[in-house]
N, C-alpha and C positions, 0 to 999 in steps of 0.2 A: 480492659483485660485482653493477654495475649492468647493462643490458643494456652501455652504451657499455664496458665494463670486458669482458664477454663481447667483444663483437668483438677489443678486443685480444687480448686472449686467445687465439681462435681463430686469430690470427696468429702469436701466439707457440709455437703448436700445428706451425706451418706451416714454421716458423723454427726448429724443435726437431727436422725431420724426421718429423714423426707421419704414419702411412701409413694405410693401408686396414683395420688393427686398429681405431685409434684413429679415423678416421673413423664406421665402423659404433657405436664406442661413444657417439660424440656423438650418432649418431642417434637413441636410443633417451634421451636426457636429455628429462624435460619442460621445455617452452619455461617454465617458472615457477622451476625452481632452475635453482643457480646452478653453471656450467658446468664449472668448475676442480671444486669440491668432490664434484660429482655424478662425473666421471669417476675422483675418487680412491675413492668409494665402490662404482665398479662396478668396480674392478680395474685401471686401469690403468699403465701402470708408473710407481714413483713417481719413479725418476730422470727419465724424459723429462716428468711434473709439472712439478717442480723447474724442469727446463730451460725448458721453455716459462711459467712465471712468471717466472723470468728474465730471457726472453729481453723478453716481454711489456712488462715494468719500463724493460729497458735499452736496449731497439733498434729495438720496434716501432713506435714514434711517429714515430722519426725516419726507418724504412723507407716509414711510409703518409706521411710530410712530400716526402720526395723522390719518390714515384712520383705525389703529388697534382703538386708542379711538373712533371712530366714529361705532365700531362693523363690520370694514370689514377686509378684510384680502386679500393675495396676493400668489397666489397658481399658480403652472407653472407646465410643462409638468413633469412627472417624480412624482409629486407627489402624493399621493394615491388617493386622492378626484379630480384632474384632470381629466376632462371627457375622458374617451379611446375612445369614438366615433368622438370626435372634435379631440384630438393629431392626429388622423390618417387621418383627414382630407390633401385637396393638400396643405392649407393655414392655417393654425393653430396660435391664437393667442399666441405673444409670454409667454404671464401670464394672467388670470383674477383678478378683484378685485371681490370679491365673499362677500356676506351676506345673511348667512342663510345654508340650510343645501342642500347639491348637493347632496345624496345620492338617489338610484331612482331604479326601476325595468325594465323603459320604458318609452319613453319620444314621446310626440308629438306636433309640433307647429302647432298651430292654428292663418292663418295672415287674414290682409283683410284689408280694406279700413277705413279709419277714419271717413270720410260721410258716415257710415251703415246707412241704413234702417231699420226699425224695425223688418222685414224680415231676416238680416243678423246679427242684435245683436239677435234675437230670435236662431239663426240656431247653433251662434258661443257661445252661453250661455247655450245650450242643450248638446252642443258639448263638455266642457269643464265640463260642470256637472258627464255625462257618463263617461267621460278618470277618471274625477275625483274620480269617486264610484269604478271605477275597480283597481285605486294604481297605475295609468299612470301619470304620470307627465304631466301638460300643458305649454308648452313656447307659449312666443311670448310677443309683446315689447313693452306693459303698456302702446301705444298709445290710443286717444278717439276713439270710434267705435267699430270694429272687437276685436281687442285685449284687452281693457278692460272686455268687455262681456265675452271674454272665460279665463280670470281671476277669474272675479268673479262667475263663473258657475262654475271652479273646487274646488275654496274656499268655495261654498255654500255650500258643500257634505262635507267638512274635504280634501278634498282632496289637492293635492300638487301642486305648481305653482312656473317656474320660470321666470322672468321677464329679456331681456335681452335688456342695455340701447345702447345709442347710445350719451351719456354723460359718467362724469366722478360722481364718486361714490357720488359727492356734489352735485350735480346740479339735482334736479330730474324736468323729463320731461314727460308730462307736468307738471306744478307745481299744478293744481290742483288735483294732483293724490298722493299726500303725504299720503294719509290716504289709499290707496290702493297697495303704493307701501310699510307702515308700515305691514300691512295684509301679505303681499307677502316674506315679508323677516322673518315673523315669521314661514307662514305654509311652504315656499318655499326657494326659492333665489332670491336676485337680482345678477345680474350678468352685469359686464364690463368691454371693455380692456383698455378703455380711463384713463389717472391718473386725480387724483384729477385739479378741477378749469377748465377742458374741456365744452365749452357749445355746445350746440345742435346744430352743425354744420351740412349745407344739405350734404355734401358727406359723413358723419357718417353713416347713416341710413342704407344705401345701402352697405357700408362695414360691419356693424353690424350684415348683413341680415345671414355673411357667417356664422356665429358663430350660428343663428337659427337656418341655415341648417345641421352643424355640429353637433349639441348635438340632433337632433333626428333620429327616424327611418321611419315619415312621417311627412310630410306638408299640412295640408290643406289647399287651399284656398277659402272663404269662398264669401266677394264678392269683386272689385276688377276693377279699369278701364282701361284700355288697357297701359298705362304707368302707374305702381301700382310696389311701392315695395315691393310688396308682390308676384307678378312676376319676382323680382329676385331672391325671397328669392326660389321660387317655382324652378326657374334654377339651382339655383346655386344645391337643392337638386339635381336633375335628376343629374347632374353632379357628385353628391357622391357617386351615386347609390341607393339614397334614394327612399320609396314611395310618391309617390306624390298625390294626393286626391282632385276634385277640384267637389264645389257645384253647380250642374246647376243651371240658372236664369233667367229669365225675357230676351228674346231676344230684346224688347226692351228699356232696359235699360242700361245704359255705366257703371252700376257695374257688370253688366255681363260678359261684354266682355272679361275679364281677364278670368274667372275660364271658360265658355263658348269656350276659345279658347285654353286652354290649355288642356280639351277634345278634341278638333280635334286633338291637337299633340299628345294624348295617355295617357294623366292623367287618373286614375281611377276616376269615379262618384262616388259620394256619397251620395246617398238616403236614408240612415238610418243609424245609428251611430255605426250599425251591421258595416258598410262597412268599417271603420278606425279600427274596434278592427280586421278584417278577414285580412288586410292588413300587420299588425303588427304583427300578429300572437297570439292575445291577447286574453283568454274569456272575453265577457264583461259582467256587473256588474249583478248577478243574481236578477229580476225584483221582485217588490214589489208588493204586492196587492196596485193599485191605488184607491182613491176613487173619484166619478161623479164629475166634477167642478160644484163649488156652484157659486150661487149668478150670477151677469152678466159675468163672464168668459166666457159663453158657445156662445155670442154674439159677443165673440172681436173673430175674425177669425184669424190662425196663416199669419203674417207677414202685417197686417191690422192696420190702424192708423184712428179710430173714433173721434168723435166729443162727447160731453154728449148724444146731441140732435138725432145722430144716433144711437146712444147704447140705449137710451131711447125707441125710435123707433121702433127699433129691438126685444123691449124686451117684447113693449107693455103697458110703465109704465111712470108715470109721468118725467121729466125732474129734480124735488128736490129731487123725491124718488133714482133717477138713482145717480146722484150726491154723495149723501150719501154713497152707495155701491160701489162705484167707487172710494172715498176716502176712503174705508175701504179696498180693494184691494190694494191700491195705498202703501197705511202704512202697510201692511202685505208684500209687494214686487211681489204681483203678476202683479202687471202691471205698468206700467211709464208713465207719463206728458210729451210730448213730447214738442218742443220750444214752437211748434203754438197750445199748450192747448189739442191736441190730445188725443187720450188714446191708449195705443199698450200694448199688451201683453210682459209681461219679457223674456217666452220663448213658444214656439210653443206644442200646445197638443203631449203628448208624441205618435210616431210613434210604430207599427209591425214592424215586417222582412219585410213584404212586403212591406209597406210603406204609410199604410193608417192608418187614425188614430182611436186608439183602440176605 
């Protein structure tokens, strides 16, 4: 087999079902033989061989023909846009399906829970704003909550984001994130190892997580409840040698418990978005003359979910006058409708060094 014969291959690999056995025994092939024969000599099973030359022969071509019209493509270890920080990983996927552009300075994921608060879409939308001004790349995995918000906080700036699924390059999850995962594959990447027609299976996620931990050089966790995959994704970093970054919380609250405990075990806190660019070894983004928040802003507190009638309140002004300004907010993107009619800020007044707000 030639190298272009090896990449099929490794698709057929992928197509056969080959898991984390069969990963780790690719790894250890030198890049000089040849891929099929080296993994029958190191043991591996000869039916799912079999399978994945088969599949290789009979499906793969026509799998990488329809995912190339579809604008993605099929990149594997070895080749230049291949992330060198994930190859070097213990567990390295054997190919991605990739749309959009991998090229990067610095990469960081930002995870956390699906049920955010508006506390924690506030924190992880600041967060992702900042990585985004300074040319850092934001991952993490286009879920609702945590990982949406630090999407669209690195997209807000121009800045770079990639998305990494836990599906196949067809099936985007959730589906009401099609217009976000379009945004994503323009400014960023989507990114996956699953082929084509994979659905959103539970045991994906938590394998998906290794490939978060792989492509950066910190993890935040943002908020998070004691069984959270966002706590493996946070392990599996420490196991890399990655930074790990976690936002303190609300002791009583069970999105806490995650990032809260993974400070006892020696995460670094993160109080100010200083704390993730000192981690990375990054300057961050040189600050702009802010101007005073206008209008009722100054009355939504960061991580705070009002009512009209308490904003009103607060402000001192009638309940239709408050209405009004608060749908002018709302349509400017300063602030969001929560299920139960709420109103929460987009993102938290911007912080100092020290961590009080300017």
């Amino acid at each position: 087999m030639n190298h272009v014969d090896d990449r099929i291959f490794r698709l057929g690999l992928v197509l056969a079902g080959g898991g984390s056995r069969i990963r780790r025994l690719v790894m250890d092939v030198p890049g000089s033989e040849l891929l099929s024969a080296a993994l029958a000599g190191a043991g591996a099973p000869r039916a799912l061989l079999d399978t994945a030359r088969n599949l290789a022969a009979a499906e793969a071509r026509t799998v990488l023909d329809r995912v190339t019209k579809a604008g993605w493509r099929w990149v594997v270890p070895g080749d230049d846009e291949y992330p060198g920080l994930l190859e070097a990983t213990s567990d390295p996927p054997l190919g991605l399906f990739v749309r959009g552009c991998l090229e990067y300075r610095g990469a960081v994921a930002i995870v956390g829970t699906r049920q955010a608060t508006p506390y924690g879409r506030q924190v992880a939308r600041l967060l992702g704003e900042e990585l985004g001004s300074a040319g850092v790349v934001v991952v993490s995995g286009m879920a609702r909550g945590v990982d949406e918000a630090a999407h669209r906080g690195a997209l807000c700036t121009g800045g770079r984001s990639w998305a990494v699924w836990g599906t196949g390059p067809d099936r985007i999850y959730p589906p009401e994130h099609g217009e976000l995962a379009e945004e994503l594959a323009a400014a960023g990447a989507l990114i996956t190892e699953y082929p084509p027609g994979t659905p959103p299976r539970r045991h994906h996620f938590p394998e998906r997580n290794r490939i978060l931990a792989g492509l950066v050089r910190a993890v935040v966790v943002v908020e998070a409840a004691a069984r959270s995959g966002a706590l493996i994704t946070a392990r599996l970093a420490m196991e890399e040698g990655r930074e790990v970054l976690a936002v303190p919380g609300n002791i009583f609250s069970k999105l806490s418990v995650g990032p809260n405990t993974l400070l006892r075990v020696g995460a670094r806190p993160l109080l100010t978005p200083r704390d993730v660019f000192e981690a990375i070894g990054c300057e961050p983004p040189t600050e702009a003359e802010t101007t005073i928040d206008q209008g009722l802003l100054p009355f939504i507190g960061a991580g705070e979910s009002l009512t009209a009638d308490e904003i009103a309140d607060r402000a001192g002004i009638e309940v239709v006058a408050a209405l009004g300004d608060l749908l002018t907010h709302e349509l400017a993107g300063d602030i969001s409708r929560e299920a139960d009619g709420r109103f929460a800020r987009v993102r938290p007044p911007r912080l100092d060094g020290k961590g009080s707000p300017e």
